[in-house]
N, C-alpha and C positions, 0 to 999 in steps of 0.2 A: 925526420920521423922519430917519436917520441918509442923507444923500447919500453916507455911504463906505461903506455896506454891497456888500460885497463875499461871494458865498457860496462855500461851502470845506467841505469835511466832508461831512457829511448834505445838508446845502441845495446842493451841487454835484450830488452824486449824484441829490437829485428833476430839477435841471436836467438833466442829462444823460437820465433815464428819459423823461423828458416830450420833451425831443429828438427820442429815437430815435422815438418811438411818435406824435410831433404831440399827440396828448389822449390821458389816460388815464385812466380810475376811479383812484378811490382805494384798493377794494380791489386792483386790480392793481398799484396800484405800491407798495401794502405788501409787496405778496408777492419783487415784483421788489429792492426795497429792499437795500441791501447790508448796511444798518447796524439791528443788532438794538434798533431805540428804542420800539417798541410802536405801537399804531394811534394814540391818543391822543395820543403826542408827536409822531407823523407828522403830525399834522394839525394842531398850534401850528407847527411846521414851515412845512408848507404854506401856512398863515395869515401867516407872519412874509412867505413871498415874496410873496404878495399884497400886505400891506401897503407893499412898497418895490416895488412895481409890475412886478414878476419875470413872475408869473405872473396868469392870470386863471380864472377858478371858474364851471363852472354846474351849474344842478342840471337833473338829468332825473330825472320822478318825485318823491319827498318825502325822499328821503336819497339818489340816486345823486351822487354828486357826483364831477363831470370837471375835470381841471383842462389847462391848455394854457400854452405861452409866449405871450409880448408881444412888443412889437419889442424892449423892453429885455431881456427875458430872453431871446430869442436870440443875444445877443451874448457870452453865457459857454457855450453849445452846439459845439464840432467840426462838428454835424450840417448837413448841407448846407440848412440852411432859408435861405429867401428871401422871407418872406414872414408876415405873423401872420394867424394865423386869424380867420375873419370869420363872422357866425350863416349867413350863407348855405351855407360847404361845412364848418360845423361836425357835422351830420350824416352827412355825406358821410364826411370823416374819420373818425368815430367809426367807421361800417358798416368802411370799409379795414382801421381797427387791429383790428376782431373777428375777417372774415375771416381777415387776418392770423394773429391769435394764435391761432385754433383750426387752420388750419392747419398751423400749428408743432407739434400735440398730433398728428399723424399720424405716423407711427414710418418714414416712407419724405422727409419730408419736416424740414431739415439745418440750412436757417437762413431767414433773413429781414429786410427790410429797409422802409420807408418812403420813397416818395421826397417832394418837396419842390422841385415846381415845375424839377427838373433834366431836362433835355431829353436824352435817350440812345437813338440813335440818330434824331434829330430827332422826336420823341415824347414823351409824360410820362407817362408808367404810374403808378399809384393808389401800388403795391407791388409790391416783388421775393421770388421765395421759390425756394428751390433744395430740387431733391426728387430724390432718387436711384432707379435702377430697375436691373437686371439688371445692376449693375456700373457704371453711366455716371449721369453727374450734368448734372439741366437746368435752366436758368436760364427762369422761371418770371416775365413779365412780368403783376400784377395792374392789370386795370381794372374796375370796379366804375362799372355801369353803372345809375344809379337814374331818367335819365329817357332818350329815348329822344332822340339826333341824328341828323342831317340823312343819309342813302344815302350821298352823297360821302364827306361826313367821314369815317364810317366804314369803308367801303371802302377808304380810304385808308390808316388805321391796319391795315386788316389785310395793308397791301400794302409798307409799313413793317414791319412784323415779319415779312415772311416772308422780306424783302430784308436787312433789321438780320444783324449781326453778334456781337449781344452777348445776345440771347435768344433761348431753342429755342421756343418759343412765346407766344403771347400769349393770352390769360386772361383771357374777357370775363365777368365773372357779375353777374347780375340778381334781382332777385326779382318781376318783374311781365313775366308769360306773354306778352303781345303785344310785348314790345320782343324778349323772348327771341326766339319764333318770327320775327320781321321781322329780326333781325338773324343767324338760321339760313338764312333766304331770301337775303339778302342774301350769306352765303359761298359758297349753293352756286353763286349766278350767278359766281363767279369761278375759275381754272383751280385745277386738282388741287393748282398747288406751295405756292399760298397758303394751301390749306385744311388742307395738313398741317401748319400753323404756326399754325393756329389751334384753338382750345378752346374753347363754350360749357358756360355752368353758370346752372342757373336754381332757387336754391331762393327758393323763397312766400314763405319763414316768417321770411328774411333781415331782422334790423335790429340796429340796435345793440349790441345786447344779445346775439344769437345766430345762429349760423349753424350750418346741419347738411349738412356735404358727405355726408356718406352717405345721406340721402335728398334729394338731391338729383338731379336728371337735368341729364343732360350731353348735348353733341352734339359730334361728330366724326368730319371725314369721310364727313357723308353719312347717316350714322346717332345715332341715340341710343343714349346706353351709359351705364352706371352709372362712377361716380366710381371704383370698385375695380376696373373692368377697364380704366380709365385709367391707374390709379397705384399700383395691388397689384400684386406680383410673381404 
């Protein structure tokens, strides 16, 4: 194995894909791919960063295969990482980039981002996603909430985003019904200005693999509301 390998071309571009997104399938970063080499060379490719210790592979299921950076391969990323993923919040990740990317496939919603351990507004949100409505555009703090913390903690974060200045809300979603409901109890004990900065979203069926904000049920302000009368004009 060569110590001067240095990636350029096509092996920049996985680095930078894998960057933005922390982990990603491999069908999705064919698709993302800039460079028209086929799935099969994409994946000698992929193999070659593994082999010089770039990048690291697992499998979910008997063909899904994720690939993620190392310490050594966040060193050729821009992307504000700080950190290499660990099997602990390797799940955790995965569920962020799905939400993520299907929410990007809504027609109201602009762009998106990953965060990476960065602290904005002294807080760390999962992901950012900007989604426009009657003409105005909001800065959409993701946290993706799979077990359930401590009343303070959380209270807390929702007292941090209603105070922040760099997002219009914060974006708590779940897929298991009792953290949902305890942390819908948990907003309404706090006053009116917090709770208009904050967003619940609780779909079941949330994992890796998929997410469905249209059947999903939401909460704000006190009531439950569907996802389209949140974010449909």
């Amino acid at each position: 194995m060569s110590l001067a390998f240095i990636p350029h071309g096509v092996y920049e571009d996985i680095i930078n894909i894998v960057g933005q997104w922390k982990v990603v399938d491999m069908k999705s970063l064919g698709e993302m791919c800039n460079y028209e080499i086929g799935y099969h060379n994409l994946l000698k490719k992929v193999r070659t960063l593994e082999t010089h210790g770039l990048i690291k592979g697992v499998l979910l299921g008997s063909k899904n295969k994720h690939i993620y950076l190392t310490n050594k391969g966040l060193k050729y990323t821009g992307h504000d990482y700080t950190y290499e993923i660990c099997d602990e919040n390797l799940t955790h990740d995965l569920i962020v980039s799905r939400v993520l990317k299907t929410l990007l496939t809504h027609k109201f919603f602009v762009d998106g981002r990953m965060f990476h351990q960065i602290a904005v507004d002294k807080i760390f949100p999962d992901a950012q996603a900007t989604a426009h409505k009657n003409g105005e555009l909001y800065k959409l703090a993701l946290e993706i909430e799979l077990t359930q913390k401590e009343q303070n903690r959380v209270k807390e974060k929702y007292r941090r985003y209603a105070s922040g200045s760099v997002f219009t809300y914060g974006v708590f979603i779940t897929n298991k019904e009792t953290l949902f409901k305890t942390y819908c109890r948990y907003l309404q004990e706090m006053n009116e200005d917090i709770q208009e900065a904050i967003i619940l979203i609780l779909d079941k069926q949330m994992t890796a693999t998929k997410f469905n904000y249209e059947k999903s049920e939401c909460f704000y302000l006190g009531k439950s509301v569907s996802f389209a009368q949140l974010f449909d004009e």
